[in-house]
N, C-alpha and C positions, 0 to 999 in steps of 0.2 A: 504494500500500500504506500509505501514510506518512499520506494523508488519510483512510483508510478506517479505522486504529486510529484517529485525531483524532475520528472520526464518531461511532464506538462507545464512545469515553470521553467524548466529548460527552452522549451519548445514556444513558449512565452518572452522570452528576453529575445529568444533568437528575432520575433516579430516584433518588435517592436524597435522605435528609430528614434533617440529622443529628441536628436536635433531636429529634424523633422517636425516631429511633433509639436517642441516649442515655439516653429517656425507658424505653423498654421492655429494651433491653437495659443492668441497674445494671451489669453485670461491664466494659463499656466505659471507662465512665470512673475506677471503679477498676484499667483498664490504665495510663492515663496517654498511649494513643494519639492521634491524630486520630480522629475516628467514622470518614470515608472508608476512611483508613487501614487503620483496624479492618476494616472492613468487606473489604474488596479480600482482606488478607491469612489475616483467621479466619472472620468471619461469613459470609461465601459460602459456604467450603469447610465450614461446620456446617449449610447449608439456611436460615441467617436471611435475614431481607426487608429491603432497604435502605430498605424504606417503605411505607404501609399498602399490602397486594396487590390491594386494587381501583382503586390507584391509579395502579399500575406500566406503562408501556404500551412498546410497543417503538420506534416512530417517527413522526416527524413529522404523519403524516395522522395515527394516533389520538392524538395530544396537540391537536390542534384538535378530532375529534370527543368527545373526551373534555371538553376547556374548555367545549363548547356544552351538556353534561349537569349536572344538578349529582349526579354517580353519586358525587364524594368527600367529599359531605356524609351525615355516619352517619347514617343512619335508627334514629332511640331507639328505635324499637317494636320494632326486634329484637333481638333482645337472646336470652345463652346462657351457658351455662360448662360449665367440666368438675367433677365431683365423684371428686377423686383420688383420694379415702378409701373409696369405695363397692367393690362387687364384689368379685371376686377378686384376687389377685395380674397377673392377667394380662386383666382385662378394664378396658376402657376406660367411665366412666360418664359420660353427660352429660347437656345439654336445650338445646334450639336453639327458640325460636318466634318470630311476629311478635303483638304484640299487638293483640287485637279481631280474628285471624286463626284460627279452630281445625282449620286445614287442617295435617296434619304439613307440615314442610321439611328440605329435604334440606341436610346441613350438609358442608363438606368437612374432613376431618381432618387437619392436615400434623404428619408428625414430622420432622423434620432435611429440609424441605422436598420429601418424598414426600407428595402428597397419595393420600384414600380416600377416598370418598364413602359416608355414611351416611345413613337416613333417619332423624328423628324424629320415631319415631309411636309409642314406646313410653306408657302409661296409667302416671302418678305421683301420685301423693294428695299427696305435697308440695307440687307446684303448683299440681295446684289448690287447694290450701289456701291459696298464696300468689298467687290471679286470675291464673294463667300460663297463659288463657283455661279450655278443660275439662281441661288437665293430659296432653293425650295429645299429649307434645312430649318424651319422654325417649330416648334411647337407650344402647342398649348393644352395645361393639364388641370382637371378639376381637383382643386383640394380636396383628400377624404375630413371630412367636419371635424374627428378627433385634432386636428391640427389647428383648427381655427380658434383659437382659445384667446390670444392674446400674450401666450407665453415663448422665451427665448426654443426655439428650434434649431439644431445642427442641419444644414439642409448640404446636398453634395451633387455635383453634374458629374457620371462616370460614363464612359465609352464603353459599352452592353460588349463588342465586339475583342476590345484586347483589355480593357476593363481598367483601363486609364481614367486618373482622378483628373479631370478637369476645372472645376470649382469647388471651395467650400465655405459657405458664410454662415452665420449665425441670425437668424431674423423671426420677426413673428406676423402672425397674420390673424387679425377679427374681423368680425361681423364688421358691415358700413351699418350698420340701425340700430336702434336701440329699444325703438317702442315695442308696448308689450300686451298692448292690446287693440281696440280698432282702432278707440277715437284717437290713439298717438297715433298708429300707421298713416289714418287718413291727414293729420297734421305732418308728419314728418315729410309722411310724400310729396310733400309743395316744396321739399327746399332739397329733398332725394332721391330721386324717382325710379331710381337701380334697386334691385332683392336681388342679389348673385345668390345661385347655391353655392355649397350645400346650406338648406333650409331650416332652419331652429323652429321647435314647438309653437313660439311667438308669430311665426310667420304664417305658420301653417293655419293657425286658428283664424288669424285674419282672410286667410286667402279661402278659408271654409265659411266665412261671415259671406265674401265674395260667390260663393256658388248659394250664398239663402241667397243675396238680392238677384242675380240674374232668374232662380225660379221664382220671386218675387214678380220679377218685369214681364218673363212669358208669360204667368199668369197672367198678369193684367193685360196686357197683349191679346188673349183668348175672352178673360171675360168683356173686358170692352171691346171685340170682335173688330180690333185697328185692322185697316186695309187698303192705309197709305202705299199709294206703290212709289218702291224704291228702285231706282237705277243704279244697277251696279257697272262701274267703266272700270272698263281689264285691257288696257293695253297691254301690246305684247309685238316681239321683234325676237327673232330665232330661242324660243323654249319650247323646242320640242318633248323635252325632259322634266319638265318640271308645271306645267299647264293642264295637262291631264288631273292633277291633283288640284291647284285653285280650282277648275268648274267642277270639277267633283264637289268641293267643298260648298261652292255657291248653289251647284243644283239640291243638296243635301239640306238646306236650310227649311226648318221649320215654320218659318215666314214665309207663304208661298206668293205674298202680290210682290212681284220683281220682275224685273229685266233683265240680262244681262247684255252689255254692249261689249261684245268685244273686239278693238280697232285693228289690224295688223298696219304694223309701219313699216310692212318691205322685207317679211320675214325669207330667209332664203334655204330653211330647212322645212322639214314636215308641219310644222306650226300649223300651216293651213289644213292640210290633211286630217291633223288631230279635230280641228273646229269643224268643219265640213260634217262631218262623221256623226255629231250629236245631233240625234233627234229629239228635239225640245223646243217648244215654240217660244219659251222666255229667252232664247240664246239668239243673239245676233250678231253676226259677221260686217265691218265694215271694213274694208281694203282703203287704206290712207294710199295716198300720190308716191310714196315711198318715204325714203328717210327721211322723216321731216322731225323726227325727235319726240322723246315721250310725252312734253306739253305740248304740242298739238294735236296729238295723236288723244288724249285728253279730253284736249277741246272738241275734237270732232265725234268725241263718245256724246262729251254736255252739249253739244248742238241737236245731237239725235235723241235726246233724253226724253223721255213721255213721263218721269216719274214725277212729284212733288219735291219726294228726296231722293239726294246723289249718294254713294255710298261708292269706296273706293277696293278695289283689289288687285295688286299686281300679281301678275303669273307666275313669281316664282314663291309667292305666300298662298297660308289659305286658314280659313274662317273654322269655328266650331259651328256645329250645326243650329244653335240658336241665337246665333250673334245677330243675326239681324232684326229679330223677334224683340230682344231686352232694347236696342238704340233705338229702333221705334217706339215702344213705351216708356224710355226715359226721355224721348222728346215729347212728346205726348205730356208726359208729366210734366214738364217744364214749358207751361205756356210762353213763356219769355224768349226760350231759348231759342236759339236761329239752328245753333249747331253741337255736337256731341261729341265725344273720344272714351274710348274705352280703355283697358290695359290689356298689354300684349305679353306671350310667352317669348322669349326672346331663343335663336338657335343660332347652335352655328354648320355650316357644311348639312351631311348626313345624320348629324349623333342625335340620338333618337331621344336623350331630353335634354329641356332647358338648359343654359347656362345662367337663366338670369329670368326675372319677372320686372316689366318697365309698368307703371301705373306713378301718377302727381295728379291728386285733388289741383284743381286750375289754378294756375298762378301765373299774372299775369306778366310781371314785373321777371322770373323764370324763364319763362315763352320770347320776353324779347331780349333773354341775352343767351340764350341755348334752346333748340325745340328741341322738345322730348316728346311730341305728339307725333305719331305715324299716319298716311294720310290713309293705311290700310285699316285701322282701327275709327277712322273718323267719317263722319255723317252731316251733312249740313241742308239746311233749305234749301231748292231750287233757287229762290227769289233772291240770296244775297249775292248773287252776278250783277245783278242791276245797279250794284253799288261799287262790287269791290271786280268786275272783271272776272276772265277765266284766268287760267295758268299765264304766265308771264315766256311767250315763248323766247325770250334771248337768254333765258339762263337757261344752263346746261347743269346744273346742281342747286339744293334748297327750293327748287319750286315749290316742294308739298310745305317749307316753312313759308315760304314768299304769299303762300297764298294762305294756308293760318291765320297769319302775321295781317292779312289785309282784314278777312273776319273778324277777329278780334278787335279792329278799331272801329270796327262800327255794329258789329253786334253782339249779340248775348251767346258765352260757350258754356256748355257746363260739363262736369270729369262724372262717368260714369262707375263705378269700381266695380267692374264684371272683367273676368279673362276667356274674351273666345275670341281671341284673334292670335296668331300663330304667322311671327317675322321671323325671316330664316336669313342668316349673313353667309355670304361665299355658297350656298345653292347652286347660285347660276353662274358658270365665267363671265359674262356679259355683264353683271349686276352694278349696276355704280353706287353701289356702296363700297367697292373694290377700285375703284377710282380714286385716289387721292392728288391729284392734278386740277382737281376742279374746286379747288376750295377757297380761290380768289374771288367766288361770286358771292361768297358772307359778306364781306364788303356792300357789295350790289344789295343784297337784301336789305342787311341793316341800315345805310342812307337811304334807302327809298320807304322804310317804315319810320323813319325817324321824322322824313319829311311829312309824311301823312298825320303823325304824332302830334309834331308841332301845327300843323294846323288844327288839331282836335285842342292844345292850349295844352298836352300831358308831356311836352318835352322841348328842351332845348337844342338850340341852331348847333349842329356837332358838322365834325367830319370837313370845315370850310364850307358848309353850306350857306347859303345866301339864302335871304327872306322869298318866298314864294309871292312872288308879287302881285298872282293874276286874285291871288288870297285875300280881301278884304277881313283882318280878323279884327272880331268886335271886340271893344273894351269889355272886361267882366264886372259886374254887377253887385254887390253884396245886399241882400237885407238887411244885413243889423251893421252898426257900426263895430269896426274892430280895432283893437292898441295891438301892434304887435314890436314886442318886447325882445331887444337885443342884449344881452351881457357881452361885455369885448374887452378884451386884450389883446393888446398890438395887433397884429395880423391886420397894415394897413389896406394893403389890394383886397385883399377878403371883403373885409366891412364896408369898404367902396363897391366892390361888386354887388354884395348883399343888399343895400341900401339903392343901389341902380334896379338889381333885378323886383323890386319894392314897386318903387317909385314909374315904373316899366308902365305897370299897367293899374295901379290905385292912388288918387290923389288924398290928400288930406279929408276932403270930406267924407271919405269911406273908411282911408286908414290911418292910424298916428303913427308914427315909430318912436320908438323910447328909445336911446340907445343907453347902456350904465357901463362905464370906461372904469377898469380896475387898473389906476395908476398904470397905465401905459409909459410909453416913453413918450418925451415931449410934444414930438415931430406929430403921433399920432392922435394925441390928446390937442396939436393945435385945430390940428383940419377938424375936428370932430367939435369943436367949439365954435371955429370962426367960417369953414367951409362947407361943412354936412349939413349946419345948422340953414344954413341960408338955399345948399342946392338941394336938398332932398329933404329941408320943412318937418325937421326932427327935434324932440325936445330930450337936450343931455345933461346927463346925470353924470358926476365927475366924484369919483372914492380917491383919495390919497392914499390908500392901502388896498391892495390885491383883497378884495374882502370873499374873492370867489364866485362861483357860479349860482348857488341860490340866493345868498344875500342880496344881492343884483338882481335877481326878480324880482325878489318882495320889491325892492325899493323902486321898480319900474312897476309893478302890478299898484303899488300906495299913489304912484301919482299920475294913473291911468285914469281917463275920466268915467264917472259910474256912470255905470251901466253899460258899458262899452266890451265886448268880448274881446277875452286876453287869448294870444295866440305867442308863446315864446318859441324863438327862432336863435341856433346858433349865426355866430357872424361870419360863419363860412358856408352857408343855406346859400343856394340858388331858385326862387323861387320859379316856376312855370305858369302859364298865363290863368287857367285857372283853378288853381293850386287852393285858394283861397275858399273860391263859390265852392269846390268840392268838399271842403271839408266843413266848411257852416252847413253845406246842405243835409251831411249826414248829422251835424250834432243837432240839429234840431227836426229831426224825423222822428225820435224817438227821446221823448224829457227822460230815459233813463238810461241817456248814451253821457257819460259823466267827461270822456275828452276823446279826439277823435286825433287820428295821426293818418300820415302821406305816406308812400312811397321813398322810402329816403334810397336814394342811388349813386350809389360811388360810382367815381370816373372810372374807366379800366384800368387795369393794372394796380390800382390798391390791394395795397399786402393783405388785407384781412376778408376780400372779398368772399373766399372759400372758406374759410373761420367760419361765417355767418350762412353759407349755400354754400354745402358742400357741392355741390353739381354744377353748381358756375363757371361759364368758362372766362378765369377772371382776366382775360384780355378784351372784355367786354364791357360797357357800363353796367352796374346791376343793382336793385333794389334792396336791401338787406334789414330791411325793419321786420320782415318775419325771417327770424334769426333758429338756427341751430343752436347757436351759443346763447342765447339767451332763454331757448326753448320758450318761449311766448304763446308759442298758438295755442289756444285751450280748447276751440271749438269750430269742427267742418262741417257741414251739412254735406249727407252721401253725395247726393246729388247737389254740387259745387259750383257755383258761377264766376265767382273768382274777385266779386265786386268788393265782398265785405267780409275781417274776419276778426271772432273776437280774441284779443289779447289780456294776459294776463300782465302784460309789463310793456311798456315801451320806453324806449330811451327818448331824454325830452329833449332831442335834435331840432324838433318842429313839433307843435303838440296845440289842436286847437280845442279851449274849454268855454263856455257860454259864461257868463259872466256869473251868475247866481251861483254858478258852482265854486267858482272863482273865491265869491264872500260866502259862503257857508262854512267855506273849509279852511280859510284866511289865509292862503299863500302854503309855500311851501317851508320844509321844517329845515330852517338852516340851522338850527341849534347844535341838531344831532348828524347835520348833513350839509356838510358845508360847501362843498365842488360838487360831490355828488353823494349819491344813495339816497339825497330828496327826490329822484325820480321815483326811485323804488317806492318811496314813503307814502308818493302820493298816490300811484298805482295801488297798493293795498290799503288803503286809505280809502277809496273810492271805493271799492269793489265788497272788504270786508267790510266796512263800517256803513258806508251810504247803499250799498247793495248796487252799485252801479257799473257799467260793463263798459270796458274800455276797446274802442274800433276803430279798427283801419282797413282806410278805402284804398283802391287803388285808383279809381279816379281822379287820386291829387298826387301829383307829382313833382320833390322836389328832390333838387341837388347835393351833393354834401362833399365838401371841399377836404375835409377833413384839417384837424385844428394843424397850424404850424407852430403856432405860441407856446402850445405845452413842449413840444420837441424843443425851441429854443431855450424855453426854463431850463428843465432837464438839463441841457448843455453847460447853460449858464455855474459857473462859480460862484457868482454874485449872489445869484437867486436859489443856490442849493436848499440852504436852510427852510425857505421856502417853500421850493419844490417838494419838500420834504414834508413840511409839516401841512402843505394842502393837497398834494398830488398822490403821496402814499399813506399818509395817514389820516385825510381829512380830518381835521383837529381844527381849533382855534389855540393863538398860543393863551397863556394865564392873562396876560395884559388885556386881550381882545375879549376874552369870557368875561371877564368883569366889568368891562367897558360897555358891552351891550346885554350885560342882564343874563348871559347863559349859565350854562351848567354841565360839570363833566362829568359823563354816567359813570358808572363803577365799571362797567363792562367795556369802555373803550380804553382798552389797554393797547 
């Protein structure tokens, strides 16, 4: 017994390399252990390798035949890595080849020394852009769930074939969600709209919530015997292989008033032959001119259209059999609504399930900085062509957003949360989703909804555009008169802008501005005295001491004239034309809407854009007052239109309150909340105490520059102490608590 442990710890030193080992694993020798050591007591028991794996043998006969190979000298041509950053939360992305080899190889996976066997045959433009032979060496692997935890993993890329270590990192991977039951899902989805598997208990129960409403909808569907006929338009251009399955799907639907129109654009395989073939009098064949592109081909389905409603299906997707049964009774239920989106199962290639579920309760301020809506899952009125146009034929990408993007500004959407729709990526070779050449038309998109934006009065002149001149747009209006209330520190271009974009389109008899100047530097505290006062008809309040951001309310809300609704505004707001009328018109719809907030929209490229919307693509401008981080949204209605949503908190960037509420509540609590946390104060303040519900529209839309002052503090030497004692500790110092009468809780340590 005694010589056979002696054999096997022989047979153990011999495998093991400890330079090696220190070299790939750094946490070793910042143990301060032996590597061996290391090794016996932690690195086994986590799956690490005492030594490269192709080199590891078990006994004596293969360590001779092993010497007579040279199998442990790396072969350079092969060469691989993992791209951690790529995919989903939960899928694994990599590339594995050998060079001057464009045969796929099969690569083996190890996490905590479970290996998985992968092939690498996935098609990458990256490599081959980088001679990683013709680039068809990528792969992509679904996490098994036990992985997904959130904890440190040993993860390894080995060559399956001569079983060379190519990569080894340490990483971890979770869930992207966190809700955990509907009414979070349905709130989280406006700022997330990915479910990657594998799938958590939490998920599942909601997506089980999602199959009661859809038999929800067909019922209502049967009992109120709906018999809207819908046009379904199926372009198509060489899928011979993959169209027999769309009209299967469509003919399958339990909703039987339909049409289908389906266009050819110049197919030059069997396509036709396949369509010819069905005998079915809802199927219709129209032959386009030839290549004339998928939006005309489109258009020439919506010209032939007999239905009420359009509904959309490309040929290489396709529908569950009652999808079209539930979008008609969720338009049906939504008299308002013009148009619908459901949630889709998302695929990739052949693999016979999901990688991912897309569904986002509406959001609209989401929508115009990334679509997440497919146009195969979406359903609109006949009638809104008359307004917004068909397909935009000059783009060759985003048309299904460009045309969204035009509904959306003029009519009512609502998010359906049923899954019977079934998007399939890399299907077809032809698919322009496979395209990544055409993504210089976002551009196109986004100036030409901005244009349209801006003349609805929800957005500012971006991108070097020039005012629309054929536009006549009217000054806005208010009912009640408003103060709106600036707190400022330096940041002179800001508060000039702010007080411009003010003054843009309300005069004094509508609106006042307060400005309250917290000891600024000179320069800024002149113009705001001798210049503001006179060009933009402002009445200034001047502190000799930084007194903070709520102090500087109150003392802008004390010399507001009564009666007059308080609207505070930071001094780096850009306000939009009717920014104003949108949000008076929702606080006074309802006397138990206690303050109502906008859209607040960083410029692109702000660092915290994806902080606040993880799904952001933050090279875009983007809304962020319904916040991840701040988790706010408390309440969605299933059926979602996207106008109004209630909050539990909102940051008071821009925040409009009716004036009674204003004097009920007497200002906000700088005692205890001197820069900030009186937002917070006054949010649960409102809600627990007066029982009233705090809303935000998206129909006001303003800008947010975000502050430069406080980064300057910060910097500042001068102003440390300071920064200090207002920026991280919100405190008053002893001198200033007794100066104005406050008090230090026991608890603000």
């Amino acid at each position: 017994m005694k010589a056979e442990r002696s054999s096997l710890r022989d047979q153990e030193m011999h495998n093991f390399d400890a330079q090696w080992y220190l070299n790939n694993y750094k946490d070793v020798e910042l143990s301060g252990m032996d590597p061996y050591q290391h090794y016996q007591k932690i690195g086994k028991l986590i799956g690490r390798h005492p030594m490269p794996p192709n080199k590891i043998v078990t006994n004596k006969a293969q360590i001779v035949k092993s010497a007579a190979k040279p199998a442990s000298i790396a072969n350079k041509a092969i060469c691989g890595d993992f791209n951690l950053k790529a995919g989903g939360s939960s899928e694994l992305y990599g590339w594995l080849a050998e060079i001057g080899d464009c045969a796929p190889r099969e690569a083996l996976i190890s996490i905590d020394g479970k290996q998985y066997k992968v092939l690498a045959d996935v098609k990458r433009e990256d490599l081959a852009r980088n001679k990683i032979n013709n680039g068809q060496h990528g792969f992509r692997w679904r996490l098994p769930a036990e992985f997904v935890d959130g904890k440190p993993h040993q993860l390894e890329l080995i060559d399956a074939k001569t079983g060379q270590l190519l990569k080894q990192v340490t990483t971890s991977w979770m869930y992207n969600r966190k809700f955990t039951c509907f009414d979070e899902f349905l709130a989280e989805s406006m700022l997330n709209p990915m479910i990657y598997a594998p799938y958590r208990e939490e998920d599942k129960r909601c997506f089980a919530m999602m199959e009661n409403i859809r038999r929800l909808l067909v019922d209502y569907t049967q009992k109120n015997n709906l018999d809207t006929l819908v046009s379904v338009i199926m372009p198509v251009y060489n899928r011979e292989d993959t169209i027999t399955a769309a009209i299967s799907s469509v003919l399958a639907q339990t909703y039987p008033y339909f049409e289908l129109i389906i266009v050819d654009d110049g197919s030059m395989d069997g396509t036709i032959n396949i369509v010819e073939e069905i005998v079915d009098e809802r199927v219709r064949l129209i032959r386009g001119p030839g290549r004339s592109g998928v939006s005309e081909a489109r258009n020439i389905g919506l010209r032939a259209a007999k239905g009420e409603l359009i509904a959309y299906l490309d040929s290489d997707n396709t529908w569950k059999p009652e999808y079209l049964s539930a979008m008609v009774a969720a338009l049906h239920k939504s008299p308002n609504a013009h148009a619908a989106y459901s949630g889709q199962y998302l695929y990739r290639g052949t693999h016979p399930e999901p990688f991912a579920i897309r569904f986002a309760s509406f959001n609209k301020g989401l929508l115009e900085n990334r679509n997440y809506i497919d146009l195969n899952c979406f359903m609109h009125n006949k009638q809104v062509f008359k307004k917004t146009g068909m397909f935009d034929t000059k783009l060759k990408r985003f048309v299904d957003w460009d045309l969204i993007l035009k509904i959306s500004s003029e009519f009512t959407i609502v998010s359906v949360p049923v899954l019977l729709s079934n998007y399939f990526y890399e299907r077809a070779e032809n698919a322009i989703t496979n395209d990544h050449s055409l993504n210089g038309f976002i551009d196109i998109v986004r100036e030409q909804h901005n244009t349209r934006e801006f003349i609805k009065g929800r957005a500012l002149l971006r991108y070097g555009q020039c005012e629309p001149v054929k536009h006549r747009l009217p000054k806005p209006k208010l009912e009640h008169h408003v103060t709106i209330i600036i707190p400022n520190y330096e940041s002179l271009d800001d508060i000039q802008d702010c007080l411009s974009s003010i003054r843009n389109y309300y005069d004094s008899k509508q609106v006042d501005i307060i400005v309250v100047d917290n000891a600024s530097a000179e320069t800024v505290r002149t113009y705001l005295r001798e210049l503001a006062v006179k060009e933009f008809d402002i009445t200034y309040i001047e502190n000799d001491f930084n007194a903070g951001f709520t102090y500087a309310v109150n003392q802008g809300i004390k010399a507001a004239k009564t009666g007059s609704d308080i609207v505070l505004l930071n001094n780096d707001a850009l306000l939009t034309r009717t920014a104003l009328v949108a949000m008076q018109q929702q606080a006074y719809q309802d006397l138990n809407i206690g303050l109502v907030v906008p859209r607040q929209v960083l410029f692109a490229n702000t660092k915290t854009i994806t902080t606040h919307v993880p799904f952001a693509n933050p090279d875009i401008d983007c809304d962020v007052n319904l916040s991840q981080h701040h988790k706010n949204i408390i309440r969605v209605p299933w059926l979602h239109d996207g106008e109004q949503v209630e909050l539990n908190f909102a940051p008071f960037f821009c925040v409009y309150m009716r004036r009674e509420i204003v004097d009920k509540i007497g200002g906000l609590d700088a005692e205890f909340g001197r820069h900030y946390r009186s937002d917070r104060i006054m949010c649960d303040y409102l809600r627990h105490l007066l029982g009233m519900t705090i809303l935000y529209t998206s129909q006001a839309v303003v800008y947010h520059k975000l502050q430069k002052a406080t980064d300057g503090m910060r910097k500042s030497t001068k102003k440390s102490v300071e920064f200090e004692l207002m920026f991280k500790k919100n405190q008053w110092s002893t001198d200033d608590i007794s100066r104005l009468g406050f008090s230090m809780a026991s608890w603000d340590i």
